[in-house]
LUMTIZA-274560 format. One record per residue (C-alpha): x, y, z. Coordinates in pm, 1 decimal, padded with zeros to 6 digits, always signed. Last residue first. Layout:
c1, c2, c3
X, Y, Z .
...
END
This chain:
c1, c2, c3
-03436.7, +04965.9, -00247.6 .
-03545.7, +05168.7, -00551.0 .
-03896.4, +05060.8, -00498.3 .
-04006.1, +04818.9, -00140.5 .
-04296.8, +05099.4, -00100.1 .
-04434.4, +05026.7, -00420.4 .
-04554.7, +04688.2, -00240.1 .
-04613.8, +04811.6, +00070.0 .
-04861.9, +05102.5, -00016.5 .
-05017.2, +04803.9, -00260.3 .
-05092.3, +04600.7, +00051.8 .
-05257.1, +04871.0, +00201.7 .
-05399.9, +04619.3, +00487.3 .
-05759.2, +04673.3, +00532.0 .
-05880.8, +04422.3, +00314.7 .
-05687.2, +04161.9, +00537.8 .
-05789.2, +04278.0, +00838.9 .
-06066.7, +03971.9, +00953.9 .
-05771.1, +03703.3, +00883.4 .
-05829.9, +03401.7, +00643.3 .
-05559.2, +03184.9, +00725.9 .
-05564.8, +03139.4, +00389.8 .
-05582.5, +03518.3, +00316.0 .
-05279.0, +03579.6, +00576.2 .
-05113.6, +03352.9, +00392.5 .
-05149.7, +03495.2, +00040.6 .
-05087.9, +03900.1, +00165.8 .
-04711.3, +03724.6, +00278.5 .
-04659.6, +03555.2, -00037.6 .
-04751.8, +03898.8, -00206.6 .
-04536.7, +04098.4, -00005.1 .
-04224.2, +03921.4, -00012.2 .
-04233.3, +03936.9, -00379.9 .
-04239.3, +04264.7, -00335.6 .
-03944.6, +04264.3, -00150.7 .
-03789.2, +04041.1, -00324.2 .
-03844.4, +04261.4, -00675.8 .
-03732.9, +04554.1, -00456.5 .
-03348.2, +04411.8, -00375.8 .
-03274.8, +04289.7, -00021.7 .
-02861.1, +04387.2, -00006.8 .
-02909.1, +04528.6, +00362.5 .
-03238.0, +04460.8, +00542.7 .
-03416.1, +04802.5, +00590.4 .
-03730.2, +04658.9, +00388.7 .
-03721.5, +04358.7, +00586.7 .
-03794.4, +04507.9, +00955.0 .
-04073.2, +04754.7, +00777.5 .
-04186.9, +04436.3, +00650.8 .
-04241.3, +04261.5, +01021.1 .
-04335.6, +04556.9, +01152.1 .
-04642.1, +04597.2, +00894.8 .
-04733.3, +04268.1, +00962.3 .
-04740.8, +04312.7, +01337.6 .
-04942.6, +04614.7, +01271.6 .
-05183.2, +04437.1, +01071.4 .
-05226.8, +04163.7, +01352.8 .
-05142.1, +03829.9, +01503.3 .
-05393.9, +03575.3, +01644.0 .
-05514.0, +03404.1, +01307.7 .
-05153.5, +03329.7, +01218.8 .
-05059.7, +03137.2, +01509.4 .
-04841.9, +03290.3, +01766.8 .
-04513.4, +03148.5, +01962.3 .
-04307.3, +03098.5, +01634.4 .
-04330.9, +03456.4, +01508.7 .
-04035.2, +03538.2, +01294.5 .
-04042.6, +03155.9, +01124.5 .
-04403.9, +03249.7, +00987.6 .
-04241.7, +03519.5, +00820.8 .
-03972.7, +03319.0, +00729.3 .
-04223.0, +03060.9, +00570.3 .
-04360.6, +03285.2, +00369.3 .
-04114.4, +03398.0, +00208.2 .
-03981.2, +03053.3, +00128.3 .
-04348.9, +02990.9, +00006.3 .
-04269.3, +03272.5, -00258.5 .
END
């Protein structure tokens, strides 16, 4: 999961963590779930190691993020 991470973090090298948003998050995994051969259980693994950083870096809209919605949302890719 820390490789996950990581590319997110790789994807947005000119902002830290605590300045980017819910909707960059959410562009970021709409971006991945449309990437050819990704199969749901990386997806949602994805996901999680993503919802984990942004809780370290302890960002004001975490609770707000559907994070579930995402999740199921990476089914039957």
């Amino acid at each position: 999961m820390v490789m996950r991470a990581e590319r997110y973090n790789a994807a947005h090298p000119d902002r830290r963590l605590a300045e980017q948003t819910l909707t960059d998050v959410g562009a970021y995994l709409a971006d991945l779930e449309r990437k050819p051969g990704l199969k749901d259980w990386q997806f949602s693994q994805a996901v999680d190691a993503i919802r984990r950083l942004f809780a370290l870096a302890r960002v004001n809209w975490l609770d707000r993020a559907d994070w579930e919605h995402w999740r199921a949302s990476g089914r039957g890719l």
